[in-house]
Residue frames relative to the residue before (quaternion, step in Angstrom):
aa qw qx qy qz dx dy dz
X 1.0000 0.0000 0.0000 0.0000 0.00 0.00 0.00
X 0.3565 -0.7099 0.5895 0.1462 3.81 -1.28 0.89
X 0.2678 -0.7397 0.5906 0.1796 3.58 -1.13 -0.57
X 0.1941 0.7054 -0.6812 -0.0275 3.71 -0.10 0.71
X 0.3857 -0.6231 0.6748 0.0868 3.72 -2.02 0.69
X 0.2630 -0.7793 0.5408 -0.1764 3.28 -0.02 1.69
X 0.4003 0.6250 -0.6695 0.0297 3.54 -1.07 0.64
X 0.0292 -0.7452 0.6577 -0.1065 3.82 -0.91 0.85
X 0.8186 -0.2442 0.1648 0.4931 3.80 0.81 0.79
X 0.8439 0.0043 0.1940 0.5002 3.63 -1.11 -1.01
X 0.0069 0.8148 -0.5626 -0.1400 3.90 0.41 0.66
X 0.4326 0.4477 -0.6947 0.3602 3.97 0.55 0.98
X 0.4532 0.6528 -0.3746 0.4777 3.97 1.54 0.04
X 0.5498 0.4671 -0.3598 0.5917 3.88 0.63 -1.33
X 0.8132 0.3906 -0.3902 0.1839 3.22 -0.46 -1.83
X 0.7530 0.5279 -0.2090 0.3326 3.65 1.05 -1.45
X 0.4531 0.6072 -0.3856 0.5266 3.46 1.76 -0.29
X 0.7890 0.5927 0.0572 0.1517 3.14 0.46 -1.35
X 0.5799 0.4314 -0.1115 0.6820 2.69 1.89 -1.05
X 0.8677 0.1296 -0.3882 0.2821 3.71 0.60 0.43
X 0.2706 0.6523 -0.6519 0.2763 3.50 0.70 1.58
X 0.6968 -0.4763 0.4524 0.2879 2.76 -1.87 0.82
X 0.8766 0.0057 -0.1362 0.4615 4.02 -0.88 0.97
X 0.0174 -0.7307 0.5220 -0.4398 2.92 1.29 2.13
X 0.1036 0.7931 -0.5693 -0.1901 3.32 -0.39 -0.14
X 0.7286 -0.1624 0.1086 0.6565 3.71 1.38 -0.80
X 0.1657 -0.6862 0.7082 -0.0105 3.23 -1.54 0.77
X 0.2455 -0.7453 0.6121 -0.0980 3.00 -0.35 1.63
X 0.2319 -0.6801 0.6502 0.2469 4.01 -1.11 0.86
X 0.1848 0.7377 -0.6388 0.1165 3.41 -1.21 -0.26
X 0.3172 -0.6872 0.6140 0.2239 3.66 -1.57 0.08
X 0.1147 -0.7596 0.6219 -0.1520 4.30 -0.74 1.01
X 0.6073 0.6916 -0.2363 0.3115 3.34 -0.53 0.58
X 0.8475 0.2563 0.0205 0.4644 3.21 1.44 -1.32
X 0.6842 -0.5486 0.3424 0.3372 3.54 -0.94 -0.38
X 0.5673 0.4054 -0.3739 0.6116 3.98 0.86 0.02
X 0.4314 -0.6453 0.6291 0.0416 2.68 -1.45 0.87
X 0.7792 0.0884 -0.0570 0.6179 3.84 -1.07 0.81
X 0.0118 0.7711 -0.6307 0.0859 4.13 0.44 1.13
X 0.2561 -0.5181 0.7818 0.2339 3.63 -1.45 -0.01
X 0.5952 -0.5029 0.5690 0.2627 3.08 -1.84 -0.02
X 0.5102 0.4430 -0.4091 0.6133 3.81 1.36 0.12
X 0.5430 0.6699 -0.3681 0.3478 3.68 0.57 -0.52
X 0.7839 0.3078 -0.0467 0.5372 3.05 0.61 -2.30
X 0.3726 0.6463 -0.4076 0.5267 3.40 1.43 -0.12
X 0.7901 0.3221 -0.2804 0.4398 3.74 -0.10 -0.50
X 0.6886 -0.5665 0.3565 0.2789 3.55 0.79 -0.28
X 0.6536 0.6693 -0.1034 0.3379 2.94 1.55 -1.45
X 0.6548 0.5348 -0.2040 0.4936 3.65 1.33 -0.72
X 0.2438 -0.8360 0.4674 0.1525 3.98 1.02 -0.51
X 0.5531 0.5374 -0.5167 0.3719 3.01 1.28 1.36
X 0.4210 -0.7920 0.3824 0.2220 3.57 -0.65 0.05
X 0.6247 -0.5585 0.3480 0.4205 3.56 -0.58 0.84
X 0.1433 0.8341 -0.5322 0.0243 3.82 0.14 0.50
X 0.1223 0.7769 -0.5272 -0.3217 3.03 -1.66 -0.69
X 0.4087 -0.7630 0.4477 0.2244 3.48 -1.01 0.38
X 0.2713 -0.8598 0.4327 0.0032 2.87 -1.00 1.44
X 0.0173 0.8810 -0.4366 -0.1814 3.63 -0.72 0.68
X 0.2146 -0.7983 0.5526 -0.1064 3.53 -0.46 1.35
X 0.5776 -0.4279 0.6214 0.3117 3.54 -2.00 0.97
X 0.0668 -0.6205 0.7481 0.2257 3.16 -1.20 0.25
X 0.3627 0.5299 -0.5937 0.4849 4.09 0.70 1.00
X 0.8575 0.2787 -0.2059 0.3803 3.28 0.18 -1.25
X 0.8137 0.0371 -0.0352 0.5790 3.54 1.00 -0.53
X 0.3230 -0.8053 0.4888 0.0907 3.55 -1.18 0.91
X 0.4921 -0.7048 0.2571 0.4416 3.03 -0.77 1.03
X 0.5950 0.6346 -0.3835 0.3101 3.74 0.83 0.37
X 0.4085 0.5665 -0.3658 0.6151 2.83 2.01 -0.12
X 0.7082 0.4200 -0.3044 0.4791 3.68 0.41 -0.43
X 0.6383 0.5885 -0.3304 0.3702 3.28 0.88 0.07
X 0.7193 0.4364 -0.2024 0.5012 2.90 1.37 -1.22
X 0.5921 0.5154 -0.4130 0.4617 3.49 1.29 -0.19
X 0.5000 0.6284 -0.3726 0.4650 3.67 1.33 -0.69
X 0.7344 0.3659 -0.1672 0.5466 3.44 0.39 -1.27
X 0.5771 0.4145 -0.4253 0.5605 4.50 0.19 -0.42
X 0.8453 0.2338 -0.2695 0.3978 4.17 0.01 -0.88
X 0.8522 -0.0120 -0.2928 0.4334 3.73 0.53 1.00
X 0.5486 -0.6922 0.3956 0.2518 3.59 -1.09 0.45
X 0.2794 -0.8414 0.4622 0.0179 3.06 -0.32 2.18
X 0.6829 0.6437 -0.2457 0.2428 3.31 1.18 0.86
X 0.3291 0.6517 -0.2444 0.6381 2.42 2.74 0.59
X 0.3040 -0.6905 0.6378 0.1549 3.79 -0.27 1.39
X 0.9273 0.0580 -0.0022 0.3697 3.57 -1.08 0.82
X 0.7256 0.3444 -0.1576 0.5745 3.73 1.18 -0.12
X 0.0316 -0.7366 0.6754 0.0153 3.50 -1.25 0.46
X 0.8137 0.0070 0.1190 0.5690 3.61 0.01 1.00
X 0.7663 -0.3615 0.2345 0.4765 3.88 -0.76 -0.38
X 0.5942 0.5893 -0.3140 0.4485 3.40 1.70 -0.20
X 0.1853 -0.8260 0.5300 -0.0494 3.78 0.19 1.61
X 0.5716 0.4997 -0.5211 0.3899 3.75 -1.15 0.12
X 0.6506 -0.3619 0.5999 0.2931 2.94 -2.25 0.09
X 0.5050 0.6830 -0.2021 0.4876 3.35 0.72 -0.38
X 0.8854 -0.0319 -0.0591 0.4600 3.58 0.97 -0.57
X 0.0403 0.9044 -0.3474 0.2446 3.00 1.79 1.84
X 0.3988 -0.5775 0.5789 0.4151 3.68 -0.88 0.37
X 0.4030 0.5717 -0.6686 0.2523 3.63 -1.20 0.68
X 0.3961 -0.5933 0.6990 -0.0502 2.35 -2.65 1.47
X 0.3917 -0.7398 0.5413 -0.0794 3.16 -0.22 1.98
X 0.0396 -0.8271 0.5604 -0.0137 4.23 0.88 0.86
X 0.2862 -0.7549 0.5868 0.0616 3.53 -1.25 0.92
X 0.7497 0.0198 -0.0169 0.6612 3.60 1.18 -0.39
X 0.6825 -0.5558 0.2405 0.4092 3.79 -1.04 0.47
X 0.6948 0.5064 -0.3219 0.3965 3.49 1.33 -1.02
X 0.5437 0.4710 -0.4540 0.5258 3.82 1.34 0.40
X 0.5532 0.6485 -0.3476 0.3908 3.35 1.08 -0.21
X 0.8391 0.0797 -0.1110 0.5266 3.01 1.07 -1.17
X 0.1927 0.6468 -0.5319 0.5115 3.39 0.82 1.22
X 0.7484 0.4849 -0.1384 0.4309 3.69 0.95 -1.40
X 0.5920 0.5659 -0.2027 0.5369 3.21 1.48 -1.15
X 0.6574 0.3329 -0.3156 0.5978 3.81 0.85 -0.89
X 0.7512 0.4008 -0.4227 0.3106 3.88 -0.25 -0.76
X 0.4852 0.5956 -0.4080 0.4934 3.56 1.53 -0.55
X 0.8171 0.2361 -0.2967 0.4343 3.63 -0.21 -0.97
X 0.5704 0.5379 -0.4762 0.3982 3.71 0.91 -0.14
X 0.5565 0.4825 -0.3995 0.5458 3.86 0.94 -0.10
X 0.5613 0.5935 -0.3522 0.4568 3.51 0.68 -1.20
X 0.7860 0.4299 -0.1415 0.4211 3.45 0.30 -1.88
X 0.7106 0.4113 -0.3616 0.4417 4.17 1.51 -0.53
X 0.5124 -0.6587 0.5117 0.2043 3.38 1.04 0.50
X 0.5223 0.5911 -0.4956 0.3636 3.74 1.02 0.91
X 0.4204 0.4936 -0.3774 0.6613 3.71 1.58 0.65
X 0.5500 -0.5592 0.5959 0.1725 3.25 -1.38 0.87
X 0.7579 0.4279 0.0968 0.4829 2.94 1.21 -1.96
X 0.2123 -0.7426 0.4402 0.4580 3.57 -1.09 -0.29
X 0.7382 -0.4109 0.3616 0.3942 3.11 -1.72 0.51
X 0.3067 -0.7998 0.5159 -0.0071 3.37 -1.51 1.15
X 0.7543 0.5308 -0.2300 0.3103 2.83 1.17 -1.20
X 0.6466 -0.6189 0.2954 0.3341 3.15 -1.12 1.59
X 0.1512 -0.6546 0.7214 0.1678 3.63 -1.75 -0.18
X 0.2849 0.8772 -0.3818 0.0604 3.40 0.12 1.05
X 0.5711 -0.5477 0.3250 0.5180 4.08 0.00 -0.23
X 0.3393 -0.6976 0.5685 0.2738 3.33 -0.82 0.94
X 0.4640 -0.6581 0.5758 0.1415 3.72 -1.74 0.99
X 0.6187 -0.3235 0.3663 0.6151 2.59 -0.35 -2.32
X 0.2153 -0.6294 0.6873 0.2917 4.01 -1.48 0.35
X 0.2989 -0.7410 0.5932 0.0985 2.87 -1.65 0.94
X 0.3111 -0.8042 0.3580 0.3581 3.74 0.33 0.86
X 0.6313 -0.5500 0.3897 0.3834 3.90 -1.03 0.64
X 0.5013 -0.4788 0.4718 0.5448 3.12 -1.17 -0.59
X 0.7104 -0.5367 0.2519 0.3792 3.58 -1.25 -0.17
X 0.7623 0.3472 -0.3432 0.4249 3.04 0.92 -0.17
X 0.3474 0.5895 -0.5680 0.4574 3.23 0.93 1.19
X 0.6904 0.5667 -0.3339 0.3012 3.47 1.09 -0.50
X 0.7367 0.0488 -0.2177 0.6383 3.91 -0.57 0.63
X 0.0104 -0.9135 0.4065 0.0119 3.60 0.25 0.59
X 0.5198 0.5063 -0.2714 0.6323 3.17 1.40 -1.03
X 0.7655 0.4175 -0.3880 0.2988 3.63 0.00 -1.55
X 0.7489 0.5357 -0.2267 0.3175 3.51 1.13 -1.12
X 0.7293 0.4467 -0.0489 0.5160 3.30 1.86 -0.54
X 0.1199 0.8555 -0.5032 0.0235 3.71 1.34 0.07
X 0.6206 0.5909 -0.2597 0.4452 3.54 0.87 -0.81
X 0.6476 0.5909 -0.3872 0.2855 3.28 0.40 -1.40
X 0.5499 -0.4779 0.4412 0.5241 3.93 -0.84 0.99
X 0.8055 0.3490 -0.3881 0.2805 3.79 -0.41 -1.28
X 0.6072 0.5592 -0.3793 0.4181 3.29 0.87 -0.59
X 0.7044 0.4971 -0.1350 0.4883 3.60 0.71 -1.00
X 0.7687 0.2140 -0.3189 0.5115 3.67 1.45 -0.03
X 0.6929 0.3780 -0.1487 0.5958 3.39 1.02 -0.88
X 0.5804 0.2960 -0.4178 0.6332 4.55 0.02 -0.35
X 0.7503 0.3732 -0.4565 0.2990 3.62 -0.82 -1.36
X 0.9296 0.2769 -0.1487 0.1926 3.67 0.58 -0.77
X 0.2029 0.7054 -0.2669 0.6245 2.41 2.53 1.10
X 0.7892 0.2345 -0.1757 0.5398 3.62 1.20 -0.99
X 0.6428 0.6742 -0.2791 0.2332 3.17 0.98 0.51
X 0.5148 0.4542 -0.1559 0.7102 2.45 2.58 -0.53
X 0.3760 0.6072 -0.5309 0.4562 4.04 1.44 -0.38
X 0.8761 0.4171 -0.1281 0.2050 3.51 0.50 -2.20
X 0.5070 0.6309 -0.3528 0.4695 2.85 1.91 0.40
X 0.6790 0.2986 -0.3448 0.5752 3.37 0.79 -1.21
X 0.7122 0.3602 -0.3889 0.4602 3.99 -0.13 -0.69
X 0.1239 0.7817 -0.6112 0.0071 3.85 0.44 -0.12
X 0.8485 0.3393 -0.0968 0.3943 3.74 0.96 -1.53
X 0.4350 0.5606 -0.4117 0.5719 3.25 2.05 0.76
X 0.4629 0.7586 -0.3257 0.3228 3.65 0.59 -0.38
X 0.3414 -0.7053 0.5486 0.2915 3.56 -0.85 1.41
């Protein structure tokens, strides 16, 4: 098993994208990134802590590569919004790749400028490439969030129609 550190906005987004590809094994929420130690979600909530909503993913690298995880990272939000993802604004809900070892580093470093370079961004790519530290896991009910909350307005306007267009384009990646 591997470990990529995912953040692309709202990480009850990451987690629900994420949690159903095929040699997923877990998708852990949490925040990575910043300077306090042991954050809450009211913490990284304020801005003040310089971590980002993240989450960390563990995955086969048999069944899926971490370039496969890129390209789903980079297709299910828009890495061309500095600090924001939708109505969610702050440092706090930056695009950034949180690398564990150099070859995720530079895996990131090529798939970044190869978007840049296909001219499928209006904009240019933002989203950080940076060394992973430490993740601090969420509280619990940040965990399975979508699964536990289908109802919940955000989930029902903003996830449900995030994974509906994921389960189209990734249809044949899907546990």
């Amino acid at each position: 098993m591997e470990t990529a550190t995912l953040a692309a906005g709202c990480f009850w987004c990451v987690e629900a994208v994420f949690q159903q590809l095929k040699g997923v094994a877990s998708v852990v929420s949490g925040y990575t990134g910043g300077h306090t130690d042991n954050p809450t979600y009211n913490d990284v909530l304020s801005g003040k802590t310089g971590h980002a909503e993240a989450c960390q993913i563990e995955y086969d690298p048999e069944q899926i590569t971490f370039e496969d995880l890129l390209e789903v990272f980079f297709e299910t939000h828009d890495p061309t919004t500095l600090n924001r993802q939708g109505n969610d604004k702050g440092t706090q809900y930056r695009s950034a790749i949180f690398y564990h070892i150099e070859a995720q580093k530079d895996a990131a470093e090529r798939f970044k400028a190869k978007i840049d370079a296909s001219g499928a961004w209006k904009n240019p790519v933002v989203t950080e490439i940076v060394p992973f530290t430490k993740f601090y896991r969420a509280e619990d009910y940040h965990q399975n969030y979508f699964k536990n909350n289908p109802n919940q307005q955000y989930c029902r306007y903003v996830i449900r129609p995030k994974l509906d267009k994921f389960e189209k384009v990734f249809k044949l990646r899907l546990s």
